[in-house]
KETORDREN-365785 format. One record per atom (N, C-alpha, C): residue number from 1; residue in three letters; atom name; x, y, z. Coordinates in nm, 2 decimals, decimal comma. Example, Ala and Ser with C-alpha at 12.3 -4.5 7.8 and 13.67 -1.06 7.14 Angstrom:
<nodes>
{1 ALA N {1,32 -0,57 0,78}} {1 ALA CA {1,23 -0,45 0,78}} {1 ALA C {1,32 -0,33 0,78}} {2 SER N {1,28 -0,22 0,71}} {2 SER CA {1,37 -0,11 0,71}} {2 SER C {1,29 0,00 0,79}} 
</nodes>
This chain:
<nodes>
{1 UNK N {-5,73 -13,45 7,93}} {1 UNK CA {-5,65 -13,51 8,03}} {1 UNK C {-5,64 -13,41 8,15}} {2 UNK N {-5,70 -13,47 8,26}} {2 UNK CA {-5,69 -13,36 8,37}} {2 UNK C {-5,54 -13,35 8,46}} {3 UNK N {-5,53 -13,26 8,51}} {3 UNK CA {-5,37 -13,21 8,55}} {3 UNK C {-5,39 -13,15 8,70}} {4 UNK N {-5,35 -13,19 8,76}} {4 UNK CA {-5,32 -13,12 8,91}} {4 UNK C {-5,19 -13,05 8,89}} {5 UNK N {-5,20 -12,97 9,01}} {5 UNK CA {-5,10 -12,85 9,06}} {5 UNK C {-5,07 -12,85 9,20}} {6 UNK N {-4,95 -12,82 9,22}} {6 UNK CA {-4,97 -12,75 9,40}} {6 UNK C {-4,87 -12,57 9,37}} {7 UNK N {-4,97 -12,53 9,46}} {7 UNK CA {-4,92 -12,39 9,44}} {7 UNK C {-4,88 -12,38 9,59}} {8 UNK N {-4,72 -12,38 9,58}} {8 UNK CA {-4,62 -12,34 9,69}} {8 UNK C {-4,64 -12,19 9,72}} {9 UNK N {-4,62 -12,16 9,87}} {9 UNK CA {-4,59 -12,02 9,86}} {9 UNK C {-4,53 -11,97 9,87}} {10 UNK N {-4,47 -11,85 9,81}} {10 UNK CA {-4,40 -11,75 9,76}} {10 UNK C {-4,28 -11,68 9,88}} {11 UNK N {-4,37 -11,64 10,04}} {11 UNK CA {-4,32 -11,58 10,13}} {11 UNK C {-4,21 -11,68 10,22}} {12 UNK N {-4,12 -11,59 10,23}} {12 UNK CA {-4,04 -11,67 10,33}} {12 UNK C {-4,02 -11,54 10,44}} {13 UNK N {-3,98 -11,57 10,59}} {13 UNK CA {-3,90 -11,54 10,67}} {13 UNK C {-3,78 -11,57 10,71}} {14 UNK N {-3,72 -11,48 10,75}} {14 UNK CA {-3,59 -11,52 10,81}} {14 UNK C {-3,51 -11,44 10,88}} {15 UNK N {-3,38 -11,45 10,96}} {15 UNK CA {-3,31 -11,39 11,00}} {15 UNK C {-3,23 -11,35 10,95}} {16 UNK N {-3,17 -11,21 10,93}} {16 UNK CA {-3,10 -11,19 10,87}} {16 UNK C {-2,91 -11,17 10,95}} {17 UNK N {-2,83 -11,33 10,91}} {17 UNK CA {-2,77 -11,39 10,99}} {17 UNK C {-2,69 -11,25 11,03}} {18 UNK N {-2,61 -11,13 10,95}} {18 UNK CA {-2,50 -11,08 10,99}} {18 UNK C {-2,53 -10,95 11,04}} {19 UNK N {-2,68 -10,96 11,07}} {19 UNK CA {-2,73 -10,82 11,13}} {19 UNK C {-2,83 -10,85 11,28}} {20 UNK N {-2,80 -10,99 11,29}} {20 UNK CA {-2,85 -11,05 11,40}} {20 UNK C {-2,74 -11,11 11,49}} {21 UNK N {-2,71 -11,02 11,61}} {21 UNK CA {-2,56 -11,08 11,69}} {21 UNK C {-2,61 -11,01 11,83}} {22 UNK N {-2,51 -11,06 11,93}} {22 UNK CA {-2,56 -11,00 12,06}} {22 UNK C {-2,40 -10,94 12,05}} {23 UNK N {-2,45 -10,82 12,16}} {23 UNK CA {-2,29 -10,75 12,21}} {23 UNK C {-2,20 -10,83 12,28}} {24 UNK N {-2,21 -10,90 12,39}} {24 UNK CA {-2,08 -10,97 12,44}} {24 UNK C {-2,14 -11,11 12,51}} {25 UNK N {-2,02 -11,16 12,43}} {25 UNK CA {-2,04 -11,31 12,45}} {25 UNK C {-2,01 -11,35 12,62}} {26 UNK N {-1,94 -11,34 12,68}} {26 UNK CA {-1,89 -11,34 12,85}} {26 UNK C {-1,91 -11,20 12,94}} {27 UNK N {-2,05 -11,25 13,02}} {27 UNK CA {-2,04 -11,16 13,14}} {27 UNK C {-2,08 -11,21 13,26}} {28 UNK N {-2,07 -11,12 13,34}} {28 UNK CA {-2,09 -11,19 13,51}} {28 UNK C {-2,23 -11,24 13,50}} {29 UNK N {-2,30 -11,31 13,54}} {29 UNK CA {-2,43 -11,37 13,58}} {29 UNK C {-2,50 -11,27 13,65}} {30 UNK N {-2,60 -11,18 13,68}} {30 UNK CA {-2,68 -11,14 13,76}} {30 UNK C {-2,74 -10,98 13,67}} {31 UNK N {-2,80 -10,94 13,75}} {31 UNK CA {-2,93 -10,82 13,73}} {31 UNK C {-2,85 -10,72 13,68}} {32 UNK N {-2,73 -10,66 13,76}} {32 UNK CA {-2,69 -10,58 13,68}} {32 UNK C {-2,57 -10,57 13,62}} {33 UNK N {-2,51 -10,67 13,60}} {33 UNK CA {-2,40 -10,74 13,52}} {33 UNK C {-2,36 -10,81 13,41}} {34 UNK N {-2,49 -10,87 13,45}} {34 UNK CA {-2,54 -10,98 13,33}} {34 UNK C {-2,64 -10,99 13,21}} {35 UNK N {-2,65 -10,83 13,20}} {35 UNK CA {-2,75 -10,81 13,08}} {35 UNK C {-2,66 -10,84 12,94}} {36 UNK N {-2,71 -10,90 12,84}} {36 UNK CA {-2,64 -10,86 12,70}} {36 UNK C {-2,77 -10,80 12,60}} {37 UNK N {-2,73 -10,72 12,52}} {37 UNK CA {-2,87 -10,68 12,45}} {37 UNK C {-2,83 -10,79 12,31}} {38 UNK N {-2,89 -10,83 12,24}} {38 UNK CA {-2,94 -10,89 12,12}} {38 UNK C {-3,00 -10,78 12,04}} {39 UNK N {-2,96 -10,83 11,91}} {39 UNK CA {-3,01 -10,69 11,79}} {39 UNK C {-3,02 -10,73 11,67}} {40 UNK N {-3,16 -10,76 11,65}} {40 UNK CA {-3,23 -10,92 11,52}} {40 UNK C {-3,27 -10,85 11,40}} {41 UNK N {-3,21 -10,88 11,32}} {41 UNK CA {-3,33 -10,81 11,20}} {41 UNK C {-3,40 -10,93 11,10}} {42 UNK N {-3,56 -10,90 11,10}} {42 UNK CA {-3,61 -11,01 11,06}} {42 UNK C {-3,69 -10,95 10,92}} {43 UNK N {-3,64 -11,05 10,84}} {43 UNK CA {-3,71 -11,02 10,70}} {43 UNK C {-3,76 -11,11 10,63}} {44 UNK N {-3,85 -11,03 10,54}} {44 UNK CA {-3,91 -11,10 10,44}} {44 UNK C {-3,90 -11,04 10,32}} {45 UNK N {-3,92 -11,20 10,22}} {45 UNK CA {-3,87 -11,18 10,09}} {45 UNK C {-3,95 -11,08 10,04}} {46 UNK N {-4,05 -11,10 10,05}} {46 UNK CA {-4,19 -11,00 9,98}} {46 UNK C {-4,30 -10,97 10,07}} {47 UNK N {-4,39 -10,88 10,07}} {47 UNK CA {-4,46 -10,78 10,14}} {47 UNK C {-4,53 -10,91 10,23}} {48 UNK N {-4,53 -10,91 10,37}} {48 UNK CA {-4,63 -10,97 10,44}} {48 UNK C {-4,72 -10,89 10,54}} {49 UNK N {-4,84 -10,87 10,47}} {49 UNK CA {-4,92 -10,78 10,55}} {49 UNK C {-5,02 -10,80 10,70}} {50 UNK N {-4,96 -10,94 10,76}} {50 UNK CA {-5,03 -11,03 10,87}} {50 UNK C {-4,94 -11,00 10,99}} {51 UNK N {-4,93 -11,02 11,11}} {51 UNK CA {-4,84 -11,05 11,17}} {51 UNK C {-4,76 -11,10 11,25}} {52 UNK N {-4,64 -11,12 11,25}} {52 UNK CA {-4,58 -11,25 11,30}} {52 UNK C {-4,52 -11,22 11,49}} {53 UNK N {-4,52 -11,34 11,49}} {53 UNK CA {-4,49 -11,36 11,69}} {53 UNK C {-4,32 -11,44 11,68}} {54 UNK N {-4,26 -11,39 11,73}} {54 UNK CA {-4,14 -11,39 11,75}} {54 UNK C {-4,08 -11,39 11,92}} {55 UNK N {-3,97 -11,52 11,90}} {55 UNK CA {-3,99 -11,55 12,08}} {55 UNK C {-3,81 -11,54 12,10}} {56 UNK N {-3,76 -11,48 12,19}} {56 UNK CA {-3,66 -11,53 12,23}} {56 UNK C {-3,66 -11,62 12,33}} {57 UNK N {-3,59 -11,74 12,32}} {57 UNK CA {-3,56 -11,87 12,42}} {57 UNK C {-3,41 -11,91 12,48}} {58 UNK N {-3,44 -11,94 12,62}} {58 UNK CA {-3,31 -11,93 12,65}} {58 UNK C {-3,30 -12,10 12,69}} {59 UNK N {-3,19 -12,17 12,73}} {59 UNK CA {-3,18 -12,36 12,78}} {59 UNK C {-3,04 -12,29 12,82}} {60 UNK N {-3,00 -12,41 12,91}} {60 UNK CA {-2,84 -12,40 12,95}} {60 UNK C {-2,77 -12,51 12,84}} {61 UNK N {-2,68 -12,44 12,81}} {61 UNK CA {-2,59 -12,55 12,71}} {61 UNK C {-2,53 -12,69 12,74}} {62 UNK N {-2,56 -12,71 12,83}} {62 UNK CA {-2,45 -12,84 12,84}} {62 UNK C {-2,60 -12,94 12,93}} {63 UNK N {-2,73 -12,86 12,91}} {63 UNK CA {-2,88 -12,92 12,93}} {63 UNK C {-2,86 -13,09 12,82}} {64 UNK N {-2,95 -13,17 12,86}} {64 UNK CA {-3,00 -13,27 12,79}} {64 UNK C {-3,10 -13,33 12,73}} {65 UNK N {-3,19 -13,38 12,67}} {65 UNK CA {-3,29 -13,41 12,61}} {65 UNK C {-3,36 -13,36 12,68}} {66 UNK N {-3,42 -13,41 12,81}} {66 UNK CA {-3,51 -13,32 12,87}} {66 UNK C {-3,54 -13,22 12,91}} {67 UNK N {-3,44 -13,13 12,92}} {67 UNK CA {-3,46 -12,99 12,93}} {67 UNK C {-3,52 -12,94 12,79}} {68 UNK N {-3,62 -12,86 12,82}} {68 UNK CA {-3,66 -12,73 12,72}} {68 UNK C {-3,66 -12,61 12,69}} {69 UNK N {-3,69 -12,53 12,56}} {69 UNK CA {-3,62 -12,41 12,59}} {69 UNK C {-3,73 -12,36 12,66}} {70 UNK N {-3,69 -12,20 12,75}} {70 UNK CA {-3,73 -12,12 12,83}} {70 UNK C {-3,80 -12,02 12,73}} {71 UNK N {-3,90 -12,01 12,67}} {71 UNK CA {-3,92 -11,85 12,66}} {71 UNK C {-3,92 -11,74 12,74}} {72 UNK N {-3,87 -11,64 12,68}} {72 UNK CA {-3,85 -11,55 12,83}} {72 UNK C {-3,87 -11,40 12,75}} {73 UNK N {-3,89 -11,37 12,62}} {73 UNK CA {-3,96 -11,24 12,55}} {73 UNK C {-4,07 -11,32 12,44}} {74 UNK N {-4,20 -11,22 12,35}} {74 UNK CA {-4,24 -11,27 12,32}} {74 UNK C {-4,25 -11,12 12,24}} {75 UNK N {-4,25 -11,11 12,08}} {75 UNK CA {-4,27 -10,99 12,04}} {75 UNK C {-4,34 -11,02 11,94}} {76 UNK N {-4,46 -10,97 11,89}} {76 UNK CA {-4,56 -10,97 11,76}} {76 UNK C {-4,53 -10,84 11,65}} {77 UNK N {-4,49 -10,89 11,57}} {77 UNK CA {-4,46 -10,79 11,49}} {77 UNK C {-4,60 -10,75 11,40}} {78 UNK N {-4,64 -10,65 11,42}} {78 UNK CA {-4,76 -10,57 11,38}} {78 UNK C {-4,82 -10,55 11,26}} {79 UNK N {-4,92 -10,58 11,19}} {79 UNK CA {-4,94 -10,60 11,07}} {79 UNK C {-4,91 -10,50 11,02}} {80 UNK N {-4,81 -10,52 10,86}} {80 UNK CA {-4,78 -10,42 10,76}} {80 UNK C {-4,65 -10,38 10,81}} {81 UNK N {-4,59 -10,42 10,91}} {81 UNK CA {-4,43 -10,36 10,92}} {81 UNK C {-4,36 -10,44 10,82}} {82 UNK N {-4,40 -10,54 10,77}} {82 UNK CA {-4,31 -10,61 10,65}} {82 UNK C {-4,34 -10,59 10,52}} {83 UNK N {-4,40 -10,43 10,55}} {83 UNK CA {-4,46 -10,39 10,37}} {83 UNK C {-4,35 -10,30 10,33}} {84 UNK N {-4,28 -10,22 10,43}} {84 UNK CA {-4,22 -10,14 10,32}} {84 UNK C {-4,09 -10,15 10,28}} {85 UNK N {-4,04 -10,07 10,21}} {85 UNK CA {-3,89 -10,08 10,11}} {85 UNK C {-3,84 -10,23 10,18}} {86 UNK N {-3,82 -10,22 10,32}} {86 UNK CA {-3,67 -10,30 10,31}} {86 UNK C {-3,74 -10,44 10,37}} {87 UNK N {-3,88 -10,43 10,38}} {87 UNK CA {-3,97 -10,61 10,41}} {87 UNK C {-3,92 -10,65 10,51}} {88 UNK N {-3,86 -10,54 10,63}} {88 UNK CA {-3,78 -10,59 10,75}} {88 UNK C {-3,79 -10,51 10,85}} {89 UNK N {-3,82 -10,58 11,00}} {89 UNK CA {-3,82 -10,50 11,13}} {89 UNK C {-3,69 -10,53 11,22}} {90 UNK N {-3,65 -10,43 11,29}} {90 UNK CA {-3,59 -10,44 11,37}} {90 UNK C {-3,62 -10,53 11,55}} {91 UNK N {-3,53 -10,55 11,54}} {91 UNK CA {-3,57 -10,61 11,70}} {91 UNK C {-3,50 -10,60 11,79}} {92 UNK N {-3,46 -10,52 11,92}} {92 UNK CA {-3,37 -10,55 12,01}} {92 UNK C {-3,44 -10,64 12,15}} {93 UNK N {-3,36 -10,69 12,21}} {93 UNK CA {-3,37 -10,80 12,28}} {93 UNK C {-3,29 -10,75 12,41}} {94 UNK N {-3,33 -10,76 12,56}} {94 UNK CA {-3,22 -10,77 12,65}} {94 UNK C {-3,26 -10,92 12,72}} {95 UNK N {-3,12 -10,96 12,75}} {95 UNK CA {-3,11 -11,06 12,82}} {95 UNK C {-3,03 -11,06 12,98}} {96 UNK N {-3,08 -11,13 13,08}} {96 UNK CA {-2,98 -11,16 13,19}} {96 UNK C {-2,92 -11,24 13,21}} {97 UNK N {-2,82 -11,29 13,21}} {97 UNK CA {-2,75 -11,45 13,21}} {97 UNK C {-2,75 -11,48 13,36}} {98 UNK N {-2,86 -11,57 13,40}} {98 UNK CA {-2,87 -11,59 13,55}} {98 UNK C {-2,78 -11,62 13,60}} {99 UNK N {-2,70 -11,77 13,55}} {99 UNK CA {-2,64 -11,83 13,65}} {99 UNK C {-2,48 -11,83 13,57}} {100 UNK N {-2,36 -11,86 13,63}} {100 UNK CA {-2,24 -11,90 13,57}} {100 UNK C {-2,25 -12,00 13,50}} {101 UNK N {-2,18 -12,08 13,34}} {101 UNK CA {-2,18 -12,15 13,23}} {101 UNK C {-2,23 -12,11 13,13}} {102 UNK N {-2,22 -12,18 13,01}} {102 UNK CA {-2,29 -12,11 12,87}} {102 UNK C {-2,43 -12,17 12,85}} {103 UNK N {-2,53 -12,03 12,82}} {103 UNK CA {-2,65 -12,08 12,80}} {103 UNK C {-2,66 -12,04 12,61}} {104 UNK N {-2,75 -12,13 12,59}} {104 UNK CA {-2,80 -12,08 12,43}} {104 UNK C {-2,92 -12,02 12,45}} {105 UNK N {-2,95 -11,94 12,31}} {105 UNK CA {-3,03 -11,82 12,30}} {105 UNK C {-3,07 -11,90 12,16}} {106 UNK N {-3,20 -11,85 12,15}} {106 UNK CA {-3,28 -11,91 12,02}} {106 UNK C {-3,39 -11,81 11,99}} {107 UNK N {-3,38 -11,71 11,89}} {107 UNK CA {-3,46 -11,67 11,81}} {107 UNK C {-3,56 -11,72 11,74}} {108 UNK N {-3,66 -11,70 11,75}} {108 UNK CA {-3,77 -11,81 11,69}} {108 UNK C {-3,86 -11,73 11,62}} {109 UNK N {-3,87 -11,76 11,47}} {109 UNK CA {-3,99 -11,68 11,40}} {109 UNK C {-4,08 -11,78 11,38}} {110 UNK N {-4,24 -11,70 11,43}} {110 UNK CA {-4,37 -11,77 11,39}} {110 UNK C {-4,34 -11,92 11,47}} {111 UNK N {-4,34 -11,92 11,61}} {111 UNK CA {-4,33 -12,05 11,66}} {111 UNK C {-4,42 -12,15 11,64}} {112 UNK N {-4,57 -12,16 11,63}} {112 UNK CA {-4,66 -12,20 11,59}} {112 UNK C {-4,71 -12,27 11,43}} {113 UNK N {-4,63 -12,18 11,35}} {113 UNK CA {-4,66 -12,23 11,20}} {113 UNK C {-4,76 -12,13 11,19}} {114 UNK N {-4,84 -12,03 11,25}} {114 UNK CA {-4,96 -11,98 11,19}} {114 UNK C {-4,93 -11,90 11,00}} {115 UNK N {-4,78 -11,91 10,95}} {115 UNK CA {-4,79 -11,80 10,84}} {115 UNK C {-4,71 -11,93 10,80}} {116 UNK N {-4,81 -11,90 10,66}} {116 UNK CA {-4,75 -12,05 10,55}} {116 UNK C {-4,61 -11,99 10,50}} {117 UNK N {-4,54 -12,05 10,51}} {117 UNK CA {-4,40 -11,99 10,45}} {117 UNK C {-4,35 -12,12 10,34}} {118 UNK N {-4,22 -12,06 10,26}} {118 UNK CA {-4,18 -12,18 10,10}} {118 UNK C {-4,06 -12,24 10,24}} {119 UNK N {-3,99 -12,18 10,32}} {119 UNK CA {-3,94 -12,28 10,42}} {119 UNK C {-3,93 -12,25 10,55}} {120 UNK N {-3,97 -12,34 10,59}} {120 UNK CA {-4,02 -12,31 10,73}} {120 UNK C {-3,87 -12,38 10,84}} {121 UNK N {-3,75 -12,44 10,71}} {121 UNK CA {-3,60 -12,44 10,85}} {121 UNK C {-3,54 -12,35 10,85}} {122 UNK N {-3,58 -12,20 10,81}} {122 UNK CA {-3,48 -12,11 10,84}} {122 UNK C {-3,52 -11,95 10,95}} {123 UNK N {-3,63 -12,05 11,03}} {123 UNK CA {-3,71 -11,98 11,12}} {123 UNK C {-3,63 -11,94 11,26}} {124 UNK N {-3,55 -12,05 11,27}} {124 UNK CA {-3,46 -12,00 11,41}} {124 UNK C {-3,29 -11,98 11,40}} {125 UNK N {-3,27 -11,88 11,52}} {125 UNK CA {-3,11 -11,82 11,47}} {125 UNK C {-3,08 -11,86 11,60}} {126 UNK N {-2,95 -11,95 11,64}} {126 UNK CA {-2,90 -11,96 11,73}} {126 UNK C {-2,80 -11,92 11,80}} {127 UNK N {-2,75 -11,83 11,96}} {127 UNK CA {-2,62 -11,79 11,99}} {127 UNK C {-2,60 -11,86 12,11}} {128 UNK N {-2,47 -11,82 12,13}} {128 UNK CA {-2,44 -11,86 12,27}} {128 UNK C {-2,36 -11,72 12,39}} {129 UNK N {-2,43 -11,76 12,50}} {129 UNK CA {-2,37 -11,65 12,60}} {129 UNK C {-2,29 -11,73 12,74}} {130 UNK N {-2,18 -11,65 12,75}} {130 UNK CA {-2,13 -11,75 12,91}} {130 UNK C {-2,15 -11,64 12,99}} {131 UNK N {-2,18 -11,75 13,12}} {131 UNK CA {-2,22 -11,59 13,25}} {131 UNK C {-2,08 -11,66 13,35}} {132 UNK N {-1,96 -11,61 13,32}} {132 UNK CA {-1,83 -11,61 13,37}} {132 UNK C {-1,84 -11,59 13,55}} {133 UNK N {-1,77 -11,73 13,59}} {133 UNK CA {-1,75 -11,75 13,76}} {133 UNK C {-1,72 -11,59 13,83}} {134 UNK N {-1,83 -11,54 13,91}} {134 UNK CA {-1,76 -11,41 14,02}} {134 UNK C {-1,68 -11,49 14,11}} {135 UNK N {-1,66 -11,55 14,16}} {135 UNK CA {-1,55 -11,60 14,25}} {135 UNK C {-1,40 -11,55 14,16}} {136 UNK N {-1,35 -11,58 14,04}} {136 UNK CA {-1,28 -11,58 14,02}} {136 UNK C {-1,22 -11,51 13,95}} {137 UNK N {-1,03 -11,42 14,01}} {137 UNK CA {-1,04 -11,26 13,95}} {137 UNK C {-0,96 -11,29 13,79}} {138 UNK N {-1,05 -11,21 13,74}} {138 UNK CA {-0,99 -11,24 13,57}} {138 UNK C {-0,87 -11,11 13,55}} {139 UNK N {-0,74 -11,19 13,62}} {139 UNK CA {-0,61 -11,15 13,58}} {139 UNK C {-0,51 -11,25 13,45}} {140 UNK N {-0,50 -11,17 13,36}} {140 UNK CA {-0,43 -11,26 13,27}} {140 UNK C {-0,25 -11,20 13,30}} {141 UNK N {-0,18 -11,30 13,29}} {141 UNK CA {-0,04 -11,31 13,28}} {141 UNK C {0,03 -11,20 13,19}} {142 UNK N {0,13 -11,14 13,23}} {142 UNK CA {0,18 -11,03 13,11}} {142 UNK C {0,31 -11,14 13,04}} {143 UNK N {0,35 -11,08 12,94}} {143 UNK CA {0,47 -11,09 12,88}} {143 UNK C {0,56 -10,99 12,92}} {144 UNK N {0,51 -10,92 13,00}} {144 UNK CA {0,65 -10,82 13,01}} {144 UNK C {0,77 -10,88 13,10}} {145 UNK N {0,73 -10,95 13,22}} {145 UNK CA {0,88 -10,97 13,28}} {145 UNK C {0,93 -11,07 13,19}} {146 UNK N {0,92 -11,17 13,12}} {146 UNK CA {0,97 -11,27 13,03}} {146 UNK C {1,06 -11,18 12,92}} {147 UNK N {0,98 -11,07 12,85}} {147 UNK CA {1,08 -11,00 12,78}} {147 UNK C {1,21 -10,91 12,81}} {148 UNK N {1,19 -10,87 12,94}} {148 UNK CA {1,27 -10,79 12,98}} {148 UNK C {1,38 -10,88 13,05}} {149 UNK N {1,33 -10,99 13,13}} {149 UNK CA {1,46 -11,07 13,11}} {149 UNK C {1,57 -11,13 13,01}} {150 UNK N {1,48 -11,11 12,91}} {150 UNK CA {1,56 -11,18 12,78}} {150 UNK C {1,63 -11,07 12,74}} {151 UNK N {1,60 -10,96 12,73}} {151 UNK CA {1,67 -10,84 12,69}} {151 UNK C {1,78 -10,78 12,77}} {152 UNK N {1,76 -10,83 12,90}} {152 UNK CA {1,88 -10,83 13,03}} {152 UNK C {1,99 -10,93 12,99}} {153 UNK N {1,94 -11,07 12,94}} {153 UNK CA {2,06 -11,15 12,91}} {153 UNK C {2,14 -11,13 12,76}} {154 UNK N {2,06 -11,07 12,70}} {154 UNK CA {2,11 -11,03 12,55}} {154 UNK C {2,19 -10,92 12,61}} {155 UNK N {2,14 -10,83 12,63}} {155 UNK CA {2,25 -10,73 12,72}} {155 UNK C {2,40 -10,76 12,74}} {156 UNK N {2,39 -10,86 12,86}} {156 UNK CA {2,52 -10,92 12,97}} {156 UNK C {2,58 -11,00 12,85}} {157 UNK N {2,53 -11,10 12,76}} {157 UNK CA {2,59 -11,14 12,61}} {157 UNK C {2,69 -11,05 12,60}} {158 UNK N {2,62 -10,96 12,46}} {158 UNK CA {2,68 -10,87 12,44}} {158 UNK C {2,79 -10,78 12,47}} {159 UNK N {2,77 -10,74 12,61}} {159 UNK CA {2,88 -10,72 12,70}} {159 UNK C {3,02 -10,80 12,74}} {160 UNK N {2,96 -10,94 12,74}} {160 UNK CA {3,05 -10,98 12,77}} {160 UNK C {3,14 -11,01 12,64}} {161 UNK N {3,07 -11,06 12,52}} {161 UNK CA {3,13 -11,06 12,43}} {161 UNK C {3,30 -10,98 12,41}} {162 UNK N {3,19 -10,87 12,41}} {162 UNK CA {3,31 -10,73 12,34}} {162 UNK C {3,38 -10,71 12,43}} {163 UNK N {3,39 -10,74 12,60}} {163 UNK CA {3,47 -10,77 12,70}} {163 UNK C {3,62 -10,89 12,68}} {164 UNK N {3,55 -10,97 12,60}} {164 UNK CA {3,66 -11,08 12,56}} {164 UNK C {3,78 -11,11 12,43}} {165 UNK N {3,72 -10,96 12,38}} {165 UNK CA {3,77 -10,95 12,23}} {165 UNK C {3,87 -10,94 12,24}} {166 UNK N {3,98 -10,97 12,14}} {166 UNK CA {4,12 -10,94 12,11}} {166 UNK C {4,15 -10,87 12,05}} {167 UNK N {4,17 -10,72 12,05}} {167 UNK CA {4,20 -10,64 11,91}} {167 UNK C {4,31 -10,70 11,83}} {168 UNK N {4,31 -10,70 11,69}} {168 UNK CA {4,35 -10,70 11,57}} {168 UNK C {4,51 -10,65 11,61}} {169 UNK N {4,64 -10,75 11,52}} {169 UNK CA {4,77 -10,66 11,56}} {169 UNK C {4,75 -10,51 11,49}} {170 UNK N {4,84 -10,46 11,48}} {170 UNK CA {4,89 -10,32 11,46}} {170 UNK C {4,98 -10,35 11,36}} 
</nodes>
């Protein structure tokens, strides 16, 4: 009785989600304001001795079907960096958030499919960055005059209270 097989492969890629984050989510927009660095670690289950092309992509978020993403880095990770102990490279990333609004950021391993992997949907890591209005000056409101008037009328209370009292007879 003859018997077929399919032999799945073994390797997978991925991001590794809580070692892969950017420094700050809100900055000014432009060249020297608007950089955030990104800091990816990408791994594999087991030794992959080939190697893989890794893209950062940027779109504006509030974009619609037809917009697509931007590549704007392209890094090849070098054959055999996914051989030893920890089957994982480092990657830093700088970004500039051109314009004011929130853009998304998309990590992309092996955009192409060239490395047969067992799952190929856990190839992209997605963040978001806002590039915050320069027109407008980011002063937040204190609580301090609010408290200090309350503690002025607890005060004059108080005061008045013990002002009104009737000592006890004798």
């Amino acid at each position: 009785m003859p018997s077929a097989f399919q032999i799945l492969p073994g390797l997978d890629l991925s991001w590794n989600a809580t070692e892969t984050n950017i420094d700050r989510l809100v900055v000014r927009p432009g060249d020297t304001n608007g950089g955030v660095v990104i800091t990816s670690l990408l791994e594999a289950n087991q030794d992959h001795t080939g190697p893989v092309t890794v893209y950062l992509q940027a779109a504006p978020a509030d974009r619609n079907a037809d917009v697509s993403w931007t590549t704007l880095q392209t890094v090849v990770v070098e054959s055999g960096n996914l051989t030893d102990e920890c089957k994982c490279e480092e990657i830093i990333w700088d970004y500039v958030v051109p314009n004011t609004g929130q853009w998304d950021l998309r990590l992309v391993i092996d955009p192409n499919n060239n490395v047969d992997e067992r799952d190929e949907s856990n190839n992209n890591h997605h963040m978001m960055v806002t590039g915050a209005s320069v027109t407008g000056v980011g002063v937040v409101t204190s609580f301090a005059p609010g408290i200090i008037a309350l503690l002025a009328v607890g005060f004059a209370i108080a005061w008045y209270q013990r002002r009104n009292v009737t000592p006890p007879p004798s």
